[in-house]
C-alpha positions as CSV (number, residue, x, y, z in Angstrom):
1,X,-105.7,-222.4,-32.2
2,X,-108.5,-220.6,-31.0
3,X,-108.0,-221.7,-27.5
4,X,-104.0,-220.9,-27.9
5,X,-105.5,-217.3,-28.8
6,X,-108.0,-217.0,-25.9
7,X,-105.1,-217.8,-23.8
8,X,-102.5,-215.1,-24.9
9,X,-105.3,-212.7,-24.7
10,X,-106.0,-213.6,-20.9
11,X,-102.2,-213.4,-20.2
12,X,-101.6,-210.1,-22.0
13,X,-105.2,-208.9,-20.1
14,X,-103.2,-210.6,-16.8
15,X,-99.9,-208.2,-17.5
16,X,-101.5,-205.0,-17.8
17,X,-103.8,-205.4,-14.6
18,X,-100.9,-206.0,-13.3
19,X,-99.2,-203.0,-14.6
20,X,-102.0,-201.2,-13.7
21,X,-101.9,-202.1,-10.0
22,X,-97.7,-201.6,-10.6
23,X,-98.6,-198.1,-11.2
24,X,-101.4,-197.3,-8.5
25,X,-100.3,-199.0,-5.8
26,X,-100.0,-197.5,-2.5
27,X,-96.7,-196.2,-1.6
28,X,-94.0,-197.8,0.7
29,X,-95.1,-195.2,3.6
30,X,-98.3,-194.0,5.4
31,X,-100.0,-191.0,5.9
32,X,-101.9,-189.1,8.3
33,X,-103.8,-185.9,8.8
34,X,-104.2,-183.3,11.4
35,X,-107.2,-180.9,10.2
36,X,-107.6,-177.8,12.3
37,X,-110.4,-174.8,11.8
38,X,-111.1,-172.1,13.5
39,X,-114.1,-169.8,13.3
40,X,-114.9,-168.1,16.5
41,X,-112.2,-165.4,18.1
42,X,-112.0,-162.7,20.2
43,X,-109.7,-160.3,18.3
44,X,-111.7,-160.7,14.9
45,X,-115.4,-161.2,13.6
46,X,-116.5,-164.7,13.2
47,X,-115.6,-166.8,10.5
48,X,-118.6,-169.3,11.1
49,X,-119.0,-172.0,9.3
50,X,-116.4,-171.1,6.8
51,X,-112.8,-172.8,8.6
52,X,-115.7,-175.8,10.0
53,X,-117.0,-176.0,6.0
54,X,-113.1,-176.0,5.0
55,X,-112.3,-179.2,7.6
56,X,-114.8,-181.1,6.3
57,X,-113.7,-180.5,2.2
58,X,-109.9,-181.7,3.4
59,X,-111.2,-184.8,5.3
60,X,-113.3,-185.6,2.1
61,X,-110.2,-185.1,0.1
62,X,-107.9,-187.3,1.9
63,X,-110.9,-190.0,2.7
64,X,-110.1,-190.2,-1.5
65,X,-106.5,-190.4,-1.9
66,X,-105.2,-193.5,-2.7
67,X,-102.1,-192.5,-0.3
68,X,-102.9,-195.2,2.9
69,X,-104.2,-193.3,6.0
70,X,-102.9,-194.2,9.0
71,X,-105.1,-191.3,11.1
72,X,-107.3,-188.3,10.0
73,X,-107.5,-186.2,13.0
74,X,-109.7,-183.4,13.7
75,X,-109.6,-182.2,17.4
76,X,-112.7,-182.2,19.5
77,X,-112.3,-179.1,21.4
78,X,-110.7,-175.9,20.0
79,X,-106.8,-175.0,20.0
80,X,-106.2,-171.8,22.0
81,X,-102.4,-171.5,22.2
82,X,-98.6,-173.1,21.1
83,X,-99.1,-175.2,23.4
84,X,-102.1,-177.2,22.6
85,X,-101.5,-177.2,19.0
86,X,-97.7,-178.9,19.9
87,X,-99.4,-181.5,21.6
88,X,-101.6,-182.1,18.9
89,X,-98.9,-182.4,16.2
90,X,-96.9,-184.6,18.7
91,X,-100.3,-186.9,19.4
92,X,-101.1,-187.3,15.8
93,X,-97.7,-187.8,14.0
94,X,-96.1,-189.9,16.6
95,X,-94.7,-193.0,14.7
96,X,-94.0,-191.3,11.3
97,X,-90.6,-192.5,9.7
98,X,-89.0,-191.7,7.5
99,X,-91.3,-193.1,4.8
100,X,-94.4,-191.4,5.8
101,X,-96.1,-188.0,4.9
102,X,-97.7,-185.8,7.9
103,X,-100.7,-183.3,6.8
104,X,-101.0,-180.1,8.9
105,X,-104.0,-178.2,7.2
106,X,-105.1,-174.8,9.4
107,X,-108.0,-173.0,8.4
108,X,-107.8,-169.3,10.4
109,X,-107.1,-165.7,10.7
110,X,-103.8,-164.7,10.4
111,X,-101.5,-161.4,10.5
112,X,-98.4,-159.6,9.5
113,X,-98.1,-157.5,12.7
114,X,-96.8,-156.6,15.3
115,X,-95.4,-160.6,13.9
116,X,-96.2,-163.3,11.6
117,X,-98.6,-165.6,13.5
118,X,-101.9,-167.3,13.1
119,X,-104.8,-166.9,15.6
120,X,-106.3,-169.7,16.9
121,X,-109.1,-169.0,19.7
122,X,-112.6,-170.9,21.4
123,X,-113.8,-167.6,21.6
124,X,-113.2,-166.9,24.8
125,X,-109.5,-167.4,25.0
126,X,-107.3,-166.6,22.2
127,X,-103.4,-167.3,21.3
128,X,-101.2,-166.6,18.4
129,X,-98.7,-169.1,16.9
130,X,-95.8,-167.7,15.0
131,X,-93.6,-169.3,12.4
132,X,-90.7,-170.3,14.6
133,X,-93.3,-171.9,17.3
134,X,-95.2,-173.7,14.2
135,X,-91.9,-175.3,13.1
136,X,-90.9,-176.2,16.7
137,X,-93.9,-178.0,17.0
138,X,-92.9,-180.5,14.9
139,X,-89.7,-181.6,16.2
140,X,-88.6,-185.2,16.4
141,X,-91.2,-185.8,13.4
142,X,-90.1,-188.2,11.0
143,X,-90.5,-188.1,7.3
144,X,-92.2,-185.4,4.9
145,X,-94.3,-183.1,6.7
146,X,-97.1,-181.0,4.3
147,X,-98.8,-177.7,5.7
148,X,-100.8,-175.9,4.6
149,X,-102.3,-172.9,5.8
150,X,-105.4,-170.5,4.7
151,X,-105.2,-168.0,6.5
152,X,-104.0,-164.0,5.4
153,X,-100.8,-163.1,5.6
154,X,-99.7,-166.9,5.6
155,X,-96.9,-166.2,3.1
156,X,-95.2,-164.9,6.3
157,X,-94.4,-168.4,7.7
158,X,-92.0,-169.0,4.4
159,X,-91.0,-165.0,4.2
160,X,-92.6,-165.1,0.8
161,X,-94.6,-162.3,-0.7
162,X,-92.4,-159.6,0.2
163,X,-90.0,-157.2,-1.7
164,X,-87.1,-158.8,0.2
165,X,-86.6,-162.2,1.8
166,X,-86.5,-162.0,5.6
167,X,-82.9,-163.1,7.4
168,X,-85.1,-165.5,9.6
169,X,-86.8,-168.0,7.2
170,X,-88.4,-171.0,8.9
171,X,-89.5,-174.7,7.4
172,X,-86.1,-174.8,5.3
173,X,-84.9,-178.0,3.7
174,X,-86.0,-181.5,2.3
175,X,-88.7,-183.0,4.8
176,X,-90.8,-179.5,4.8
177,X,-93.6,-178.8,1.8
178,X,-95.4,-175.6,2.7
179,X,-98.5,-174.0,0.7
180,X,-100.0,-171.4,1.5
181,X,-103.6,-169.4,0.4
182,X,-101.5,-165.6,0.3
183,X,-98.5,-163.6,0.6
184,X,-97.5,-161.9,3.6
185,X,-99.3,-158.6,3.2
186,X,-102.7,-160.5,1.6
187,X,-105.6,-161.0,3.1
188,X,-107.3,-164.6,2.1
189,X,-110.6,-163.9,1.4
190,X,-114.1,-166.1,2.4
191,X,-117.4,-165.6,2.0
192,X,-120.6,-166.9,3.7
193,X,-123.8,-167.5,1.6
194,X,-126.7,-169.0,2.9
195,X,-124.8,-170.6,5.9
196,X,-122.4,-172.1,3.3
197,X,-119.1,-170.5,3.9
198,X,-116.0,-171.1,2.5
199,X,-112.7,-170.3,1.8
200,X,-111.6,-169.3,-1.4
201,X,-108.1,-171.1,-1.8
202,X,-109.5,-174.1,0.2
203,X,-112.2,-174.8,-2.8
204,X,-110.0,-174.2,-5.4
205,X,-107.5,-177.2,-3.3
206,X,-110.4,-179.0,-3.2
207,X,-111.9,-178.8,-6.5
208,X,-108.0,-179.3,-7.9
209,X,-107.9,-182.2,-6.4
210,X,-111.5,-184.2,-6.7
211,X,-112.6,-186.5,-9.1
212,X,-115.9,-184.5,-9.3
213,X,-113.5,-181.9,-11.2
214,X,-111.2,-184.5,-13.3
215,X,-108.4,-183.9,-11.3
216,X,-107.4,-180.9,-12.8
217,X,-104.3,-180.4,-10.9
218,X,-102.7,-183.0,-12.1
219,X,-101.3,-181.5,-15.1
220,X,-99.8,-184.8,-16.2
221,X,-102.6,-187.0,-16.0
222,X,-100.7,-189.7,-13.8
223,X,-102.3,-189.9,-11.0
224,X,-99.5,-188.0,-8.8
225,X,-100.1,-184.3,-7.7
226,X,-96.8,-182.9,-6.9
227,X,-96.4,-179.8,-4.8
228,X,-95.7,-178.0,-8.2
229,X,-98.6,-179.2,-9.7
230,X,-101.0,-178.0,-7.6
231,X,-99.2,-174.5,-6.6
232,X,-99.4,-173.9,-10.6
233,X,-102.7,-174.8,-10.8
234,X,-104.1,-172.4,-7.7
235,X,-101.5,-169.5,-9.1
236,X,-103.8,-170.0,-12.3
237,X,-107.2,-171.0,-10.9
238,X,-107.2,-168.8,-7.5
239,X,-107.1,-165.4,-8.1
240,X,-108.0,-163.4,-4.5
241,X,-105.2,-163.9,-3.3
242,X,-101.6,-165.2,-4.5
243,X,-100.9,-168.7,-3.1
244,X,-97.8,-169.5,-2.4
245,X,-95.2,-172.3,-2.0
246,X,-91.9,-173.9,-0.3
247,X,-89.9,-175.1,-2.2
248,X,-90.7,-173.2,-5.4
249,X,-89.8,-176.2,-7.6
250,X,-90.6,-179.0,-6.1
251,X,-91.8,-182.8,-7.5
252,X,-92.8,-184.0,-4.2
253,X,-96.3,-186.2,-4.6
254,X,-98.1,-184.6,-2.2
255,X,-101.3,-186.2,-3.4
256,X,-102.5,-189.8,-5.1
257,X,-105.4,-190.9,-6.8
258,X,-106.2,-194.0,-9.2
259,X,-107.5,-191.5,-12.8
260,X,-109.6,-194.4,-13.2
261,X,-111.9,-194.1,-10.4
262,X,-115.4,-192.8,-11.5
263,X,-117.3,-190.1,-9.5
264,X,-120.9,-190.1,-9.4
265,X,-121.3,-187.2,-8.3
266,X,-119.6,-184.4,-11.0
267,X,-119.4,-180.9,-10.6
268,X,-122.1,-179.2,-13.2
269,X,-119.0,-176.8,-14.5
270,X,-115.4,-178.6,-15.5
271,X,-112.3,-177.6,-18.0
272,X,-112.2,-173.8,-17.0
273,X,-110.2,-171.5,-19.1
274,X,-109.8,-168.0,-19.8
275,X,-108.3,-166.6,-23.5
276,X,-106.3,-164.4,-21.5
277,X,-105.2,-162.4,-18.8
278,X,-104.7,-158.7,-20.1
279,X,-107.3,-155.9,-20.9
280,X,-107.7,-152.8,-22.2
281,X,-108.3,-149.2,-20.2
282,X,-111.3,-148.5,-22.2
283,X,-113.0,-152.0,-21.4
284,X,-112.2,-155.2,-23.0
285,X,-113.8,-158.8,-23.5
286,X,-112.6,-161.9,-21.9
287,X,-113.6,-165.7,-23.5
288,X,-114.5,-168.5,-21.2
289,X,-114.5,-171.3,-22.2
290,X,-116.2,-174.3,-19.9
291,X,-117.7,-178.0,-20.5
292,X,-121.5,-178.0,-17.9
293,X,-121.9,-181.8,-17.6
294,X,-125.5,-181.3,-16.5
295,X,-128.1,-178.3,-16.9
296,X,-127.2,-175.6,-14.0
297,X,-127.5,-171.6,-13.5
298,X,-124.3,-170.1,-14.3
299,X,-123.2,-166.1,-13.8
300,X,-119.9,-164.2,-13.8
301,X,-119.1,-162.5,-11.1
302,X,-116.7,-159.1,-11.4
303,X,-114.7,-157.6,-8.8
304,X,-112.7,-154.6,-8.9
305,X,-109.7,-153.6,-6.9
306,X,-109.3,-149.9,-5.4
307,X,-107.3,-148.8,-3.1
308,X,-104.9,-152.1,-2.5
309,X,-107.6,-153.9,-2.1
310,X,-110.8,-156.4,-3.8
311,X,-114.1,-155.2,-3.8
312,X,-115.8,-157.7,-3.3
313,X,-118.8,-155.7,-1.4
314,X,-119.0,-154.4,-4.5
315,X,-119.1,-157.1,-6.6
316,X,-121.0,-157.2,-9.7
317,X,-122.9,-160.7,-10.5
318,X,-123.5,-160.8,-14.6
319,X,-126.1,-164.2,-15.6
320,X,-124.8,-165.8,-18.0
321,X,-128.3,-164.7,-20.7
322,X,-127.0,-166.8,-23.9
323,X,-129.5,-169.6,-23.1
324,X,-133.0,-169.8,-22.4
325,X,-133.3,-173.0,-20.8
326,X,-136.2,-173.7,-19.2
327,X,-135.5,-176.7,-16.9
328,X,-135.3,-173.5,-14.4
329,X,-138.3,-172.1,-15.5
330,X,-137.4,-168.1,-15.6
331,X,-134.8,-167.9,-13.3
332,X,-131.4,-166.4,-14.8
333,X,-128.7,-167.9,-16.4
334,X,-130.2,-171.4,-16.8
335,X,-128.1,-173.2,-19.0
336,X,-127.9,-176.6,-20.7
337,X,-125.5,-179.3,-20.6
338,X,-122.7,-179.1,-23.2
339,X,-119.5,-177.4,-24.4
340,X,-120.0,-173.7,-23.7
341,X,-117.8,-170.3,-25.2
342,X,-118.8,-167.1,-23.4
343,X,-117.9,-163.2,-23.7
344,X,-117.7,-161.2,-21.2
345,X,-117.5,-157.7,-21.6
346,X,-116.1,-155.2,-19.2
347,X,-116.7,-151.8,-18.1
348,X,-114.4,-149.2,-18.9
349,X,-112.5,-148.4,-15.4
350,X,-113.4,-145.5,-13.9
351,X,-111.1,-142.6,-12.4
352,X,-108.2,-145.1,-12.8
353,X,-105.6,-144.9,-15.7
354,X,-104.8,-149.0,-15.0
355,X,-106.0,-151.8,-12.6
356,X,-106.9,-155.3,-11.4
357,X,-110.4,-157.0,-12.3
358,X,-111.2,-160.0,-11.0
359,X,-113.4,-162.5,-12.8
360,X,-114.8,-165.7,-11.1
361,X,-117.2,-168.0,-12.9
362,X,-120.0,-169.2,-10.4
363,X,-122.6,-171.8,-10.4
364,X,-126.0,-171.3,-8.4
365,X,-127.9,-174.1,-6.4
366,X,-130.5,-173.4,-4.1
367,X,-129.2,-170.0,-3.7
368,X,-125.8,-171.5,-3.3
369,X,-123.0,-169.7,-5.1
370,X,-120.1,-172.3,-6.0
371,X,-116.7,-170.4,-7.4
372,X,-115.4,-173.0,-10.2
373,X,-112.6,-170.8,-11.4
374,X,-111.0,-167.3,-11.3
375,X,-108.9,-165.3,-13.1
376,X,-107.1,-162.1,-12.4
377,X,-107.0,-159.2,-15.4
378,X,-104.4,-157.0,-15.8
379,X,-105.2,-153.4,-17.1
380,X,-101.8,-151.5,-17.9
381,X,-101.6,-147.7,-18.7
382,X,-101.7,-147.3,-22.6
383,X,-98.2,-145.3,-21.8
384,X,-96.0,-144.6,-18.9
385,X,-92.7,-144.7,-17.0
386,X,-92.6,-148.3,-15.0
387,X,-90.1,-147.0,-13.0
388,X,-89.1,-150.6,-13.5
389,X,-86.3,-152.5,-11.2
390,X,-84.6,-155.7,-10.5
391,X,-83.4,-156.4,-6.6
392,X,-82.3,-159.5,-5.5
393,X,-81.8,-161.2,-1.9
394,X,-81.4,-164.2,-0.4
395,X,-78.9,-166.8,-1.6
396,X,-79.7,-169.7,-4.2
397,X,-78.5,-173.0,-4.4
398,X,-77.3,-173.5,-0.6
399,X,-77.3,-176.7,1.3
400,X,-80.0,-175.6,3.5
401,X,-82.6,-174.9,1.1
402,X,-83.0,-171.0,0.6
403,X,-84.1,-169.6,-2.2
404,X,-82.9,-166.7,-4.1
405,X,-86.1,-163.6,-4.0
406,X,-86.5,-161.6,-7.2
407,X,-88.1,-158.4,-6.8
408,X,-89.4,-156.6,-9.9
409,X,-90.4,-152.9,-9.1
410,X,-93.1,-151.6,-11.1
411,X,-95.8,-148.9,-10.7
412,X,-98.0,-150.2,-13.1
413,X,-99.5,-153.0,-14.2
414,X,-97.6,-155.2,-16.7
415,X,-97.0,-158.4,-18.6
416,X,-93.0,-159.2,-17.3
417,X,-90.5,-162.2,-18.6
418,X,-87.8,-162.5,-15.8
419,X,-85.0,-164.8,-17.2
420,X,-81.3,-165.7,-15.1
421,X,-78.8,-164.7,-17.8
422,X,-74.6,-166.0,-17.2
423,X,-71.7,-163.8,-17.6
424,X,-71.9,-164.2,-20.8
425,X,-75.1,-162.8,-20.9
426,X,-76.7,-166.3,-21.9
427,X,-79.9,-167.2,-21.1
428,X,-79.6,-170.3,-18.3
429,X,-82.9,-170.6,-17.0
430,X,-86.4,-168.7,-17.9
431,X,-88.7,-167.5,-14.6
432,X,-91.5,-166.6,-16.3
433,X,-92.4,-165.2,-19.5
434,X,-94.6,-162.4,-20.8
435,X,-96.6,-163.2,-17.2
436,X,-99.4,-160.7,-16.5
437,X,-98.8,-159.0,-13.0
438,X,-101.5,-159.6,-10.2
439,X,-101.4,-157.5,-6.9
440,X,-99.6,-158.5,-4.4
441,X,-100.0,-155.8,-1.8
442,X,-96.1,-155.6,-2.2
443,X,-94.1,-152.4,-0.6
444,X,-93.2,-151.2,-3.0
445,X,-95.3,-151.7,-5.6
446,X,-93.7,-155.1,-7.8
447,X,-94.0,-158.2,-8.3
448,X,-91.9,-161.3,-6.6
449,X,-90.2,-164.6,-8.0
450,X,-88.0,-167.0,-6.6
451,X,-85.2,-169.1,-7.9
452,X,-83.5,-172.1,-5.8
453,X,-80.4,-172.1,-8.2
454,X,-81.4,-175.0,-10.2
455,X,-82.2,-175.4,-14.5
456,X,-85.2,-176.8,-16.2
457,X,-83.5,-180.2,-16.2
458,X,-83.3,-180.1,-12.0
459,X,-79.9,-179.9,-12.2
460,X,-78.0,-177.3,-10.6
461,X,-76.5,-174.2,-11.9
462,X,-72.9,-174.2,-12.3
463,X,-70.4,-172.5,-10.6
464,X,-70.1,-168.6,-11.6
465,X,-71.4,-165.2,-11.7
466,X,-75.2,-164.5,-12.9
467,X,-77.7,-161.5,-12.9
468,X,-81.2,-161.4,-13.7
469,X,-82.7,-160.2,-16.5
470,X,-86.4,-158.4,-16.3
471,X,-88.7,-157.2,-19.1
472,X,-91.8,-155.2,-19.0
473,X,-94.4,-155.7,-21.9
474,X,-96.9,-152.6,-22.4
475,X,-98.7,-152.6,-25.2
476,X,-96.3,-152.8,-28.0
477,X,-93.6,-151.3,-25.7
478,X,-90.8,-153.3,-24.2
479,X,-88.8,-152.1,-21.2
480,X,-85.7,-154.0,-19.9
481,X,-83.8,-153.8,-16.6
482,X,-80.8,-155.9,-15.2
483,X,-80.1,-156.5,-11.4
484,X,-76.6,-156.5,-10.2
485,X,-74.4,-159.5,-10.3
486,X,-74.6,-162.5,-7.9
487,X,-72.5,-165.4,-7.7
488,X,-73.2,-169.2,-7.1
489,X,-70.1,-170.9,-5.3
């Protein structure tokens, strides 16, 4: 009996391995990588080592996916032109089918005018690469093809993070996965400290994607990051700029990894959050809540935004002082290991009737400042016309991918719930809801959504004539605007 036992267990123990290897094994395709950064130009100051500090994260990252790599490519001397980057793409996605995923992560300068393009330079020579040239470059590429670009204004290269959406729109339809670290009018902010510079939207990737962090972009726990995932997860975790994504709603795996795999080496701050998004005029207090898995010096660091634009100059760097730990002797904001609740309070803003603040908690090592998660604060007006509107362009639901952009005017800060209502003024599919506005750098001043014409189920909307419903949360005040009608054929 006892041997009948021992060998049910050891076929039940035989099933789930195999179930478990079922679920985590690799996919039927391949992938490969092209990782590009640039730090020295000619037009603009030097990025050094921020864009080299950046390859190096993404070729860790990949090293770890569980997705089979066929080639992780980073180019030994420095792309100047269309040209050279084409040839590149060409060299290191040859042989992809139909089955296989293609990385193209950039790390550069980018800008809005005179066009959309991104710089890339030796130093001596520089060249720009716009949107139409990027997507050229790709031709006769097989399978899904992933870019993603940190550069500013790299919203541009999928018209996204303006007031309306541009006639030209590039990387339409199935095979193309685009993320991006900012709108088209954003910078994408770095910083340099000590000789370790990095991107801002390239850590938070990075760190949403580790096992250091517990894979905290994987909302689901599964093992699979989709593209949806992990734009949610940096639209909630990356706050100096506003990421952004094509196609909005998309389940694409863009990202494997076996949730059983153990990390050694765990970062001292995990399970970020914030207990909220909105403040008052007159100063408010924000709760952070965090888990530090090992002793470490912790601060909060505050920035404020005048004139369209962070401060982070002017940043203010607040020790966290609820600890006296003395594994650091007196240095400040020494902390222990454990489950942590802070407050932080904030200064009243001055001259300003409403605002942005920017919160970011840090870690310090060796003088090394490491940005574990950010959150952007909305301060509305206590009162005051919005001015609010609802303008739609673009088409949703087409055949070749295009998404409908939905522009919310407003000239102050706000919490808004955008919902697509039917002719019968039912409510068919919710945007957003009571969202806190973050700047955008928009003209005019609003805030942008986009809506490819399908429900919460995936399905698509039927057949019929639709508007968009928009409402503004102040305080206890509610304002509501409708666009006009558009129809879905």
């Amino acid at each position: 009996m006892a041997l009948k036992r021992c060998w049910l267990w050891l076929c039940m123990l035989c099933m789930a391995l195999c179930t478990h290897a079922l679920a985590f094994s690799a996919p039927e395709g391949t992938g490969r990588a092209l990782l590009i950064g640039v730090d020295e130009f000619v037009s603009r100051p030097s990025a050094y080592p921020s864009s080299t500090n950046n390859v190096y994260a993404m070729q860790s990252l990949f090293q770890h996916s569980a997705l089979p790599m066929e080639a992780l490519l980073i180019p030994a001397e420095s792309v100047t032109d269309a040209q050279s980057l084409t040839r590149l793409i060409q060299e290191a996605f040859a042989g992809a089918d139909e089955h296989d995923v293609s990385y193209l992560y950039i790390s550069t300068h980018g800008q809005y005018e005179p066009e959309p393009a991104l710089l890339f330079s030796d130093g001596n020579i520089e060249g720009a690469v716009t949107p139409a040239q990027l997507e050229a470059a790709f031709e006769g590429i097989g399978g899904t093809k992933v870019i993603i670009l940190d550069a500013c204004n790299s919203g541009a290269f999928i018209g996204k993070g303006l007031s309306r959406m541009p006639q030209d729109v590039h990387f339409l339809g199935d095979d193309f996965k685009v993320l991006t670290s900012s709108g088209a009018l954003e910078e994408s902010w770095y910083w340099s400290n000590k000789g370790q510079g990095a991107f801002y939207f390239t850590q938070a990737l990075t760190q949403g994607l580790s096992a250091g962090s517990g894979y905290p972009a994987d909302s689901n726990r599964d093992g699979a990051v989709t593209l949806s995932e992990i734009y949610q997860y940096l639209l909630l975790s990356h706050a100096a700029s506003t990421p952004q994504v094509y196609p909005q709603n998309d389940d694409t795996v863009i990202y494997r990894y076996d949730p059983d795999a153990f990390s050694p080496d765990r970062s001292p701050v995990m399970d970020v959050t914030f207990s909220g998004s909105t403040l008052s005029r007159d100063g408010g207090e924000i709760s952070i809540e965090f888990i530090a898995t090992r002793p470490t010096r912790i601060a909060y660091q505050i920035v404020y935004q005048r004139g369209g634009k962070w401060e982070f100059d002017n940043a203010q760097l607040i020790y966290d002082g609820a600890e006296r730990f003395t594994v650091f002797g007196d240095e400040p904001g020494a902390i222990s290991a454990g489950h942590k609740v802070r407050t932080v309070r904030l200064g009243r803003l001055e001259d300003e009737s409403h605002g942005y603040v920017l919160v970011q908690l840090v870690s310090i090592d060796e003088g090394r400042l490491t940005v574990h998660a950010g959150r952007v604060l909305c301060v509305p007006p206590d009162a005051g016309d919005l001015q609010l509107t609802a303008e739609l362009s673009g088409q949703p639901g087409g055949t070749d991918g295009r998404e409908m952009c939905i522009f919310i005017g407003h000239d102050f800060p706000c919490a808004l719930s955008v919902a697509i209502l039917d002719e019968n003024d039912k409510v068919v599919h919710r945007v957003c809801h009571r969202q806190s506005t973050r700047p955008a750098r928009i003209e005019p001043d609003g805030s942008v959504f986009y809506w490819d014409g399908r429900l919460k189920d995936g399905s698509s909307a039927a057949p019929g004539t639709y508007r968009v419903r928009a409402q503004a949360h102040i305080n206890d005040a509610t304002i509501t605007v409708l666009s006009a009608a558009f129809t879905i054929q």
